[in-house]
N, C-alpha and C positions, 0 to 999 in steps of 0.2 A: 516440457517436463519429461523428465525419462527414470526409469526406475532399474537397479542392478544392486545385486548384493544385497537384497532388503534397504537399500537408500533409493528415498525419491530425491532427483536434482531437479530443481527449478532454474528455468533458463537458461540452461547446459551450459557453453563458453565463454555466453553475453557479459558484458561488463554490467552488475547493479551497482549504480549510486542512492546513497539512502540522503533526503535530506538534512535527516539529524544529524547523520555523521560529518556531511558536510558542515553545516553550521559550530556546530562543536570543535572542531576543527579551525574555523576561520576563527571564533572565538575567542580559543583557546590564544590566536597566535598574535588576534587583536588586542588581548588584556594584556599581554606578554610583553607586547610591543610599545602601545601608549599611542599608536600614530593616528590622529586623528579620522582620516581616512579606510584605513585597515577597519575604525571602528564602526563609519558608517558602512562601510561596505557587510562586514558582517550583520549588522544591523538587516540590512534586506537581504541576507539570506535567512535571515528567520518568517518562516512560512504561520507559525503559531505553535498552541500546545501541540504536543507530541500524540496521536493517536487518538483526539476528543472524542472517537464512538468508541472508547473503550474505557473510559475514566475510571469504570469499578474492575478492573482486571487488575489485580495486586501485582502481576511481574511488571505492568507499566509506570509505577505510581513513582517509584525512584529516579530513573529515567528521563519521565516525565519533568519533576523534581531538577533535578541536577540540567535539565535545559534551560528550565526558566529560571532559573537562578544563571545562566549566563545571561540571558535575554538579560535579565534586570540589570547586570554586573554592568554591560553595554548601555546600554539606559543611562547608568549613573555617567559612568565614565564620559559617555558623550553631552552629560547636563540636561537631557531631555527627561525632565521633571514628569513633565504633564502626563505625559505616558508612562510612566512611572508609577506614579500613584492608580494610574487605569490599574496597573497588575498584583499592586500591592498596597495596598492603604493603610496600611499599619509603618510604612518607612518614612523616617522620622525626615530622614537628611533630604527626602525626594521633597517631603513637605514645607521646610526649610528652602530649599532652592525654589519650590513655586513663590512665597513669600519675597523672595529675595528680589525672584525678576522683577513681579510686580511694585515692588520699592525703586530699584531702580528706574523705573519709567514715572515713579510718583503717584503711584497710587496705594497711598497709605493705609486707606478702608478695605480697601482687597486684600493686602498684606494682613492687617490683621484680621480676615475673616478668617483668612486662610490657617492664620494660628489658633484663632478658634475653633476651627476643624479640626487641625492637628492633636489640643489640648482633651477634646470629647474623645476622638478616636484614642489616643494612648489611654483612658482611663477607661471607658471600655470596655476594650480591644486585650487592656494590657494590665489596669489596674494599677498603673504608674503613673507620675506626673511629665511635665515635659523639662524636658535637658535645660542645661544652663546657656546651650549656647540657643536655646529658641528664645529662654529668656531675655538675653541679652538681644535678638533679634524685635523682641519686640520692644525694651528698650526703643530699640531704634526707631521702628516704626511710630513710636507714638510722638517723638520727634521731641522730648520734654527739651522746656530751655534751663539752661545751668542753674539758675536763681532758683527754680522751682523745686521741690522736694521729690528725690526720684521714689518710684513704686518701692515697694520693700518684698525682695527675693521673697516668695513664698519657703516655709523652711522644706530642706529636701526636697525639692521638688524632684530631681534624682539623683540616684549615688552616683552613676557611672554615667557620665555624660558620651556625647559620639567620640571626643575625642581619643575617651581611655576605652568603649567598646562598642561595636555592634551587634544588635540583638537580631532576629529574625527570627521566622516559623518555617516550618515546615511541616505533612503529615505521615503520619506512618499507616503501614498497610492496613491498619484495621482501626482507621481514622481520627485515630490521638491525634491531635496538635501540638508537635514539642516546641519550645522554644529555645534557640540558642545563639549564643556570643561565642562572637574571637575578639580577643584582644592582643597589644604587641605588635609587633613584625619580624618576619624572619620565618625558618623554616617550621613547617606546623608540627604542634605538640598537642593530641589529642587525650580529653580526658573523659571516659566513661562516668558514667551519671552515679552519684551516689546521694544517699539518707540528707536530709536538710540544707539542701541550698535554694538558693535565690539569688537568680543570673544578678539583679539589679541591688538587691538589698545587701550581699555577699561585700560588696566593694566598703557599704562603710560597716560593715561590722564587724569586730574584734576578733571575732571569732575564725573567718575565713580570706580577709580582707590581702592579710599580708602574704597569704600562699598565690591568690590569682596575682600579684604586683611582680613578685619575685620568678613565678614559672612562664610570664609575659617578657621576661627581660632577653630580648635575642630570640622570640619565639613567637611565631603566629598560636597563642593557646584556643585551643577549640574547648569549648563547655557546652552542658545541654542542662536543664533541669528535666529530671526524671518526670514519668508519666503521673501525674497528681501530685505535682509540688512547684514551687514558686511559679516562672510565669508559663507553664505546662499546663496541660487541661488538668484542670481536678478531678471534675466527675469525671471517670474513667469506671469500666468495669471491675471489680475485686479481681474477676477469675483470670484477668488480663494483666495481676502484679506475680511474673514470673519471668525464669532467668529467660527464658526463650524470647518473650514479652523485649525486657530490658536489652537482650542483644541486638532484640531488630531493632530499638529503638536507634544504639550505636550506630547500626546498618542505615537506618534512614539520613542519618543527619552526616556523615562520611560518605555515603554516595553522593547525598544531595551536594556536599559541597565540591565532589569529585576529586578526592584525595585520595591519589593512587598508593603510595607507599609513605606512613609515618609511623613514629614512636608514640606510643599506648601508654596511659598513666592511668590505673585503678587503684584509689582509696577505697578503704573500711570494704563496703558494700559493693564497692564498682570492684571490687577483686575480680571473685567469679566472673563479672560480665566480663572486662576485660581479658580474662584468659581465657574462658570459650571464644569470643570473637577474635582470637590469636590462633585459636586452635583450626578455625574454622578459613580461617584466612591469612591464613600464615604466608603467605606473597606481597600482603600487605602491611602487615606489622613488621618494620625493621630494628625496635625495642621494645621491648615489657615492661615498664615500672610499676610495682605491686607494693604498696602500703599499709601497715595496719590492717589485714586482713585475714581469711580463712578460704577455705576453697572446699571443705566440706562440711555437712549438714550438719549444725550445731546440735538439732532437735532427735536427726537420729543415732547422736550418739552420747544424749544427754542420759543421767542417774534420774530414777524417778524425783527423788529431789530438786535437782536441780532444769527437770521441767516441772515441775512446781514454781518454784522461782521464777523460770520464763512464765511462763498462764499469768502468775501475778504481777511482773513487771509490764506485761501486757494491757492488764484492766487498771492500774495505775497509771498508763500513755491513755488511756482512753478517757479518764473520766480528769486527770492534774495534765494531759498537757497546753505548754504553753505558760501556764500559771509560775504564781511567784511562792506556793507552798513551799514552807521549808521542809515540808518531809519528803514530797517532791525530788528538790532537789538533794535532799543527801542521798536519794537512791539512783535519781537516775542522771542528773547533771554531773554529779561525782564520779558517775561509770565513766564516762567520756569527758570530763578536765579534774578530775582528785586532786589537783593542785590551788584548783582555783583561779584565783581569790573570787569573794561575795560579786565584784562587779562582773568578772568573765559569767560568772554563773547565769545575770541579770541579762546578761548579752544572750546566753545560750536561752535561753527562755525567749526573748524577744525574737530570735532565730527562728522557733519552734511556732511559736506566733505566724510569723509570716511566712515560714515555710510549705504547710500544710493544713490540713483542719485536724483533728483531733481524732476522728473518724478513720480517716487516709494512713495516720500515723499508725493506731493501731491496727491496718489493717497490714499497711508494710510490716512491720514487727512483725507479726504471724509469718507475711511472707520469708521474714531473712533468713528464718530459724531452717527452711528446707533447700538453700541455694548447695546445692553441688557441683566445683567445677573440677573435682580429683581424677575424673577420666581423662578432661579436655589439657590437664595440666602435666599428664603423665606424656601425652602428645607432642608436647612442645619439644622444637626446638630452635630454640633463635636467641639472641643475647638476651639476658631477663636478669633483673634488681629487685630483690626483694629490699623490704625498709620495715623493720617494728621496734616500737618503743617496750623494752626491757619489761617496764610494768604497764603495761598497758592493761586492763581490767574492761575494756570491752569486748576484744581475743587476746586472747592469751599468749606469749610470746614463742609457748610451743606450737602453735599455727603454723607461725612461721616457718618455723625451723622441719616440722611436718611437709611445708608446701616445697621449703628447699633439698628436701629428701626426695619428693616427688621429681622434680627438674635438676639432676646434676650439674648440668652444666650452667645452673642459677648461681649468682654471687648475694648472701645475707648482711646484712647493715643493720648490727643490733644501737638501737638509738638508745641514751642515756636520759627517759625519763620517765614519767606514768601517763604520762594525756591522752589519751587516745587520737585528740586534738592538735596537736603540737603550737606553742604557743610563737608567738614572735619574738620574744625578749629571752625564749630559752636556747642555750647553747644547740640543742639537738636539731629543732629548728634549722640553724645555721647549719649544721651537719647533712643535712636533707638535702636541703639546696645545693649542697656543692657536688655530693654524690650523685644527684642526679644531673647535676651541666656535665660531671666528668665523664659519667654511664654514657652521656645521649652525643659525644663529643665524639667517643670510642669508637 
């Protein structure tokens, strides 16, 4: 150790080798590669977790994180199940290939313990049923002969099977459990967390179904659900729903997956997040897409009136949502689809349902009203798309046109309808979609 200039150096000229780095590295260049070999070899340079006497130290946690998601990535890749499940008991496909071995050697009652494990752990763990293809796996296991009447699919057992996503967890520094899917292939297209989703129920529902199909096509889509909603911790602290909150959450699930440079998509909500964390890391972000959004505090720039109206559309999410009230929904389903029809409506309610508790919603609401990202967005500069629906009645289309003031060198996409939602049968829709393959192409 020698000390100069106010720098202490450690180990003056020596070469250090870190093992992480190492691993990460051969990892990297095993998944890259496919070659079976590269794969076990990286395999034994994994030493274990990254720093285990430091587990509570917050700069480790990501790190950490983003290791053993290779570790596991290897695991898969080389079919070593059983170790697999050691690291992660919640992965469906690791649970599936135990099953599978054990079938192939014929042993029918292992296999289907082993889905017996799998079916308790997803429900849980996860509050989901298991996939169609476990289904169909035990099918097989039970070995039914053709004469006989097959089992009958339990209904939904899930929306989004392995084929169309993977889900996973991860923690964040102040130990939320978020959970989150890619789906697609191709290069990745990340989407900051916004107001009512649900990684798993999203896929059959009306409501958000046809935007994950369509932004998946030629694209690794990355999703999270936000901290207290779909398959994310719920109980979460109140004082922990803010924008700082919501960015690391962006921060955990992009490290952990170790995505050095992609294009950023924030809806409604996810605005804000997504342009502080542009702002913030701007080497990272190589597009912006921004939707239906605002970027400054609704609340402090609302008329005593009209925070009135927010206080009341507040205790109205708190005590009707979810529900099928029709006063309900002429106020607040309307705000976000005024076009309808009665059945989208029924969908957005049944959304609302399984998105969060009624508690969580109202207490997000309170949060939205004070999200500021008008510094972070005065900051930018990198390619950035904005997108708002004309009438859109949940922000206002002067939002937009405010936030494209803010970033000049932003290009604005006034869409031709009211939904705050954009539906799938509407032209604008189709307009969305093509603006942004053309934006992310550029």
């Amino acid at each position: 150790m020698s000390l100069g200039n106010e720098i202490v150096t450690l180990f003056g000229a020596r070469t250090v080798t870190v093992d992480v780095d190492a691993f990460e590295s051969s990892a990297a260049s095993a998944l890259a590669s496919g070659e079976p070999r590269a794969v076990d070899a990286a395999l034994d340079a994994w030493t274990g977790d990254l720093l285990p006497d430091d587990l509570y130290a917050s700069w480790t946690i990501q790190p950490r994180q983003r290791a053993a998601m290779l570790h596991r990535e290897l695991l898969r890749r080389a079919g070593r199940w059983a170790e697999l499940l050691t690291v992660d008991s919640t992965d469906e496909e690791a649970h599936l290939g135990v099953a599978q071995d054990l079938l192939a050697v014929g042993d029918r009652s292992g296999a289907l313990r082993q889905l017996d494990v799998l079916e308790q752990v997803l429900r849980d763990e996860m509050g989901i049923g298991p996939s169609p293809e476990a289904y169909d796996l035990r099918i097989q296991a039970l070995d039914t002969p053709v004469h006989a009447p097959r089992p009958t699919r339990p209904p939904a057992p899930r929306h989004a099977g392995l084929a169309r996503q993977m889900v996973h967890f991860c923690h964040t520094s102040d130990g939320v459990r978020l959970a989150y899917a890619t789906s697609g292939a191709g290069p990745p297209l990340v989407k900051a967390s916004n107001w009512m989703t649900h990684l798993d129920y999203d896929w059959a529902s009306p409501v958000w179904s046809h935007w994950w199909r369509a932004l998946s096509e030629g694209r690794l889509l990355v999703r999270y659900d936000e901290r207290g909603c779909g398959l994310s911790n719920w109980a979460v602290d109140v004082s922990s729903f803010t924008l700082d909150a919501w960015v690391n959450d962006l921060e955990t699930v992009t490290d952990t997956l170790g995505l050095d440079r992609f294009p950023l998509l924030g809806i409604s909500q996810g605005g804000p997040i997504a342009v502080t964390y542009a702002a913030r890391h701007p080497e990272r972000v190589s597009h912006l897409v921004v939707y239906g959004t605002c970027t400054r505090s609704t609340w402090a720039r609302a008329t005593p009136t009209e925070r009135r109206s927010i206080i009341a559309l507040g205790e109205l999410i708190r005590v009707s949502w979810g529900s099928d009230q029709p006063g309900f929904r002429q106020v607040y389903d309307a705000k976000f689809l005024p076009d309808g029809p009665l059945d989208m409506w029924r969908a957005f309610d049944e959304l609302q349902r399984r998105s969060t508790s009624a508690e969580n919603a109202y207490r997000l609401w309170g949060a939205f009203g004070h999200l500021d990202a008008s510094e972070a967005a005065r900051s930018l500069d990198l390619p950035t798309l904005i997108l708002h629906s004309r009438g859109d009645q949940a922000f206002s289309f002067t939002e937009a046109e405010d936030l494209h003031a803010l970033m000049p060198g932003s290009r604005l996409v006034a869409l031709d309808s009211s939904n705050h939602i954009l539906q799938a049968d509407e032209p604008a829709f189709a307009t969305f979609v093509n603006e942004v393959r053309t934006f992310l192409r550029s």
